[in-house]
Structures are given as C-alpha cells and as structure tokens.
N, CA, C and O atoms as a GROMACS GRO file, in nm:
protein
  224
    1UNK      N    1   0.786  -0.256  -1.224
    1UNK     CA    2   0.684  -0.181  -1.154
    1UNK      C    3   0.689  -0.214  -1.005
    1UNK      O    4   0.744  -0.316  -0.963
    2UNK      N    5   0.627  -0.118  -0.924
    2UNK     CA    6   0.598  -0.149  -0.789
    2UNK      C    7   0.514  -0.049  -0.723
    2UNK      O    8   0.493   0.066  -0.762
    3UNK      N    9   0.464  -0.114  -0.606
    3UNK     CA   10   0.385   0.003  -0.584
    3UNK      C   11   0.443   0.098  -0.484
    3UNK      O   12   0.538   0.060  -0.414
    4UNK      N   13   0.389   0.233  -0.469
    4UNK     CA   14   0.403   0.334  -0.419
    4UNK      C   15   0.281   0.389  -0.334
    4UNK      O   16   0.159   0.390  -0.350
    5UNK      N   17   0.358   0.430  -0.248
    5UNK     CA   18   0.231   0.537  -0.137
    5UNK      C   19   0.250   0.656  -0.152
    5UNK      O   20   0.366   0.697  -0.147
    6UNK      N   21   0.168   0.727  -0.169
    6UNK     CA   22   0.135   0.886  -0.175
    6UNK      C   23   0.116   0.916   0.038
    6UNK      O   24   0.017   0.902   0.111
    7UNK      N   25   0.223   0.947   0.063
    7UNK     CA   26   0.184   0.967   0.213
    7UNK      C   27   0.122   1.105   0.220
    7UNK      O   28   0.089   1.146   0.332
    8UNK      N   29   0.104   1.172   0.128
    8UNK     CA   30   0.069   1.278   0.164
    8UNK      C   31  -0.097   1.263   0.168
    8UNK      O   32  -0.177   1.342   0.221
    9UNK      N   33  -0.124   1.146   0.100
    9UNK     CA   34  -0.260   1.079   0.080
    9UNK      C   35  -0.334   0.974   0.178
    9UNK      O   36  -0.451   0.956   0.212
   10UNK      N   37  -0.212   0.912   0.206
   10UNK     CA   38  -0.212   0.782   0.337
   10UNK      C   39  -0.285   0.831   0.453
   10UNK      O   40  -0.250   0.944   0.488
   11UNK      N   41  -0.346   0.796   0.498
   11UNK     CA   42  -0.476   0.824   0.607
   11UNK      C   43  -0.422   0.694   0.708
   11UNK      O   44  -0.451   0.694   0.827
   12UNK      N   45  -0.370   0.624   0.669
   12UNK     CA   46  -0.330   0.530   0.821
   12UNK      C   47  -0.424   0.410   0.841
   12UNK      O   48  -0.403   0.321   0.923
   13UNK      N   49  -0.556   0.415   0.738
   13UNK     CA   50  -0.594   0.323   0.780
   13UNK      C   51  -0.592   0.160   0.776
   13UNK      O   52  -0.676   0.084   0.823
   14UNK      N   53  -0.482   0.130   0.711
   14UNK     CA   54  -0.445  -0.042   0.707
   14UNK      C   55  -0.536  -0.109   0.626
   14UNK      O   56  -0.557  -0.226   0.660
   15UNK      N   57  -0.608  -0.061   0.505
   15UNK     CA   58  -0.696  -0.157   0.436
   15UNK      C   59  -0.605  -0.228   0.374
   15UNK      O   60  -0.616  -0.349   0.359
   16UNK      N   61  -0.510  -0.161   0.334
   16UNK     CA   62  -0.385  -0.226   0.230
   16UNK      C   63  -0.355  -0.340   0.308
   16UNK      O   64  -0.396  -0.449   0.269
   17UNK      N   65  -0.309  -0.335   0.380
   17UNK     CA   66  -0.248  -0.425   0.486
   17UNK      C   67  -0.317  -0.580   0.460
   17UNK      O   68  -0.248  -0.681   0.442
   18UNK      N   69  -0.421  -0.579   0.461
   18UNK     CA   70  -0.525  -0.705   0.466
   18UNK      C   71  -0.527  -0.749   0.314
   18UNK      O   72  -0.535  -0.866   0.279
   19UNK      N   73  -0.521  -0.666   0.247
   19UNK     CA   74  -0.528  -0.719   0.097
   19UNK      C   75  -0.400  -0.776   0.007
   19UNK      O   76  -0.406  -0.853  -0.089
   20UNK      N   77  -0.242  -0.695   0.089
   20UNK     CA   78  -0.166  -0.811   0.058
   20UNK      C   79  -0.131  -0.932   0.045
   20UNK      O   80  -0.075  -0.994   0.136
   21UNK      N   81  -0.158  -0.979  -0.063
   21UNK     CA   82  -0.105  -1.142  -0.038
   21UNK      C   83   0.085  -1.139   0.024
   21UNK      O   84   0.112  -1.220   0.113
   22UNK      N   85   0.183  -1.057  -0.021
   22UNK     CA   86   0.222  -1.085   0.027
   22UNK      C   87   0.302  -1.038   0.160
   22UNK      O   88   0.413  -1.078   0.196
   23UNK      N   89   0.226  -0.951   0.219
   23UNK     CA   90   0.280  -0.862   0.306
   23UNK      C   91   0.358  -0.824   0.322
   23UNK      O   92   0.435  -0.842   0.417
   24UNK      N   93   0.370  -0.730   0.202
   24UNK     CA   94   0.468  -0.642   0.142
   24UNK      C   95   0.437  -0.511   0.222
   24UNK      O   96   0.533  -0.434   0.222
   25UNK      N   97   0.334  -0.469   0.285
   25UNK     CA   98   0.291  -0.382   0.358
   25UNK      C   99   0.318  -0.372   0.454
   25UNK      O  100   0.290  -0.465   0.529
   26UNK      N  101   0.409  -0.222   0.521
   26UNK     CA  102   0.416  -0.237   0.676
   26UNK      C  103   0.380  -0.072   0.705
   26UNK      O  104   0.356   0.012   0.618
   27UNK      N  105   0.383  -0.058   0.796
   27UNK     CA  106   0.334   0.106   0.881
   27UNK      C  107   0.446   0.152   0.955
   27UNK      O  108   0.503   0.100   1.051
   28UNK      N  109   0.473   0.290   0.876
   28UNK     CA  110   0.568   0.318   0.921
   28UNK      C  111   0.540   0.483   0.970
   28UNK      O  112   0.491   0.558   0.886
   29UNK      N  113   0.559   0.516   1.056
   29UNK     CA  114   0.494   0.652   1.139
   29UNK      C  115   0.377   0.667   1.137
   29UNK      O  116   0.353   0.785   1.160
   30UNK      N  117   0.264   0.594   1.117
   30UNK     CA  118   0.111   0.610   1.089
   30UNK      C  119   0.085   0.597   0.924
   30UNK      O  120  -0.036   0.607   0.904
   31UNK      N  121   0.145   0.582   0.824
   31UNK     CA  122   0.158   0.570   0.723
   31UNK      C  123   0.209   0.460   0.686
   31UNK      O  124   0.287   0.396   0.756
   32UNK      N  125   0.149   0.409   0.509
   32UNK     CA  126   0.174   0.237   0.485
   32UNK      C  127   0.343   0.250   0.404
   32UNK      O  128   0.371   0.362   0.362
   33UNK      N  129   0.390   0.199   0.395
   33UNK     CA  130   0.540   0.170   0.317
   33UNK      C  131   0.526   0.015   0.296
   33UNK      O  132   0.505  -0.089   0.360
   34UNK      N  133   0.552   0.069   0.143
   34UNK     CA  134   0.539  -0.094   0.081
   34UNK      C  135   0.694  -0.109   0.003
   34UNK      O  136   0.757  -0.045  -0.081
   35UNK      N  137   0.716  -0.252   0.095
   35UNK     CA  138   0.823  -0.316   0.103
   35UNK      C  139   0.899  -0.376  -0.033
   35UNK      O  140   0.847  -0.345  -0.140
   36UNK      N  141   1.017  -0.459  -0.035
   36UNK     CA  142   1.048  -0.493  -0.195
   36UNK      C  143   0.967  -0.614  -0.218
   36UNK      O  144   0.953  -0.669  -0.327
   37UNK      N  145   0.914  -0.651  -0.105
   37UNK     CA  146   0.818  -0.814  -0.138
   37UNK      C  147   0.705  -0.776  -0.200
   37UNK      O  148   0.620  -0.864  -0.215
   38UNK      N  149   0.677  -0.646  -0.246
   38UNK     CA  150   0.555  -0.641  -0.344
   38UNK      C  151   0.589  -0.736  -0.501
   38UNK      O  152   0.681  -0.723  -0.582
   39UNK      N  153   0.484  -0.821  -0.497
   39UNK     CA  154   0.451  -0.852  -0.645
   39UNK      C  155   0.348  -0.773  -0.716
   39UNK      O  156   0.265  -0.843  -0.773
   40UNK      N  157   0.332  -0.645  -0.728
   40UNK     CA  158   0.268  -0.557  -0.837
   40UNK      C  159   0.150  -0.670  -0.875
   40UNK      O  160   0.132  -0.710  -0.990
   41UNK      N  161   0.082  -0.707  -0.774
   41UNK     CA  162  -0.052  -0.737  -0.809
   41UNK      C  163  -0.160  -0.675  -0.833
   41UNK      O  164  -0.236  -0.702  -0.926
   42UNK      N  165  -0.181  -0.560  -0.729
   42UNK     CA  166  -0.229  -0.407  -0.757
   42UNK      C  167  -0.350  -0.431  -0.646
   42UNK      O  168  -0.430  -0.338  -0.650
   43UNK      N  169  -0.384  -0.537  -0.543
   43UNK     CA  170  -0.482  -0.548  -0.455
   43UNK      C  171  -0.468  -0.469  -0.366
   43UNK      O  172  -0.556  -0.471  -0.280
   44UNK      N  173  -0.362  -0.377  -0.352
   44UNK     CA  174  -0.387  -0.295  -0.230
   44UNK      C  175  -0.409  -0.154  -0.294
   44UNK      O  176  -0.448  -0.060  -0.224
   45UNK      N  177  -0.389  -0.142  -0.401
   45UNK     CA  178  -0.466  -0.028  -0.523
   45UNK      C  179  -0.591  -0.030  -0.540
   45UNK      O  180  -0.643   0.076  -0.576
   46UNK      N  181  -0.686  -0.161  -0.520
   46UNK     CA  182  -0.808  -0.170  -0.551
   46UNK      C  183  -0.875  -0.114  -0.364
   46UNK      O  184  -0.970  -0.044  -0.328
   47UNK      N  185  -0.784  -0.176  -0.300
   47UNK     CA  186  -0.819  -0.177  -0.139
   47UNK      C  187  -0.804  -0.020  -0.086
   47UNK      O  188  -0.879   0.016   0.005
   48UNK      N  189  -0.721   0.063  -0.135
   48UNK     CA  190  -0.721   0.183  -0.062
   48UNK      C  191  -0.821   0.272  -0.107
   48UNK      O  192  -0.856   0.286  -0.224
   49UNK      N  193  -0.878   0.352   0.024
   49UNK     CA  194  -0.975   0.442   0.028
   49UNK      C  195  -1.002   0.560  -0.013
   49UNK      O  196  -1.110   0.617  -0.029
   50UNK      N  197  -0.842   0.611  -0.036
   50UNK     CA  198  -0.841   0.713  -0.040
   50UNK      C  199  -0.719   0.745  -0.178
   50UNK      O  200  -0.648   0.844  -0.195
   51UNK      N  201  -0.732   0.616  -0.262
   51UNK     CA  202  -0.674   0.627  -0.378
   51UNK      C  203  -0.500   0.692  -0.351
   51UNK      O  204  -0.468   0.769  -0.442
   52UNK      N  205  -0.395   0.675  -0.249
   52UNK     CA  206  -0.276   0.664  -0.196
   52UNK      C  207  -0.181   0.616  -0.282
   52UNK      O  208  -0.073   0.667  -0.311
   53UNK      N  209  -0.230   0.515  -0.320
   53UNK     CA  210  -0.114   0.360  -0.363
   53UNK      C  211  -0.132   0.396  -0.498
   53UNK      O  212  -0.239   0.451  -0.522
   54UNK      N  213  -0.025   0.374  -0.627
   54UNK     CA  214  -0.034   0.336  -0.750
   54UNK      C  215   0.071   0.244  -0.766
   54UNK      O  216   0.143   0.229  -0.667
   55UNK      N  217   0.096   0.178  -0.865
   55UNK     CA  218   0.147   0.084  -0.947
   55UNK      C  219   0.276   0.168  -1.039
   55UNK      O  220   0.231   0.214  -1.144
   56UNK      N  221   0.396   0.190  -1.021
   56UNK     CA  222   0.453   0.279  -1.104
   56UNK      C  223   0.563   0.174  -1.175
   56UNK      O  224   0.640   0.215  -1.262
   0.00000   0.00000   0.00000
C-alpha cells in the first residue's frame, strides 16, 4: 500500500505536511506528492480536508 493524492482534489493546503511522521510529503506545483518514504500510516488521510489522500 501507499498513499496517493487525488490532485484533482488537492487544494494546496499543507495539513498533510504536518501530520507526517515521516515526511514523506512534499509540494509539488501547489499540490502535495507523497514520496516513497511513506509508511502507510494513514495520518495524512485522517489530516486532509478535503478527503485528497487514500491509502491504495
């Protein structure tokens, strides 16, 4: 598993960002891209606003 961004969903606003433990999260054109350092913890799934991110 890992997670995924729905950019078509991504709003830019970096909540994800803060909730990585391992900052697997970076911004890439105004939008989040999550990196291979995700450990599928799912805290930036609980953290986004606008329901973006899943676990696939």
């Amino acid at each position: 598993m890992a997670g995924k961004v729905d950019s078509e969903k991504c709003v830019g606003c970096e909540a994800c960002l803060g909730a990585c433990p391992t900052e697997a999260i970076v911004m890439k054109e105004g939008k989040a891209f999550i990196t291979d350092a995700c450990i599928d913890c799912g805290a930036c799934v609980d953290e986004c606003p606008v329901d973006a991110i899943t676990l696939e």
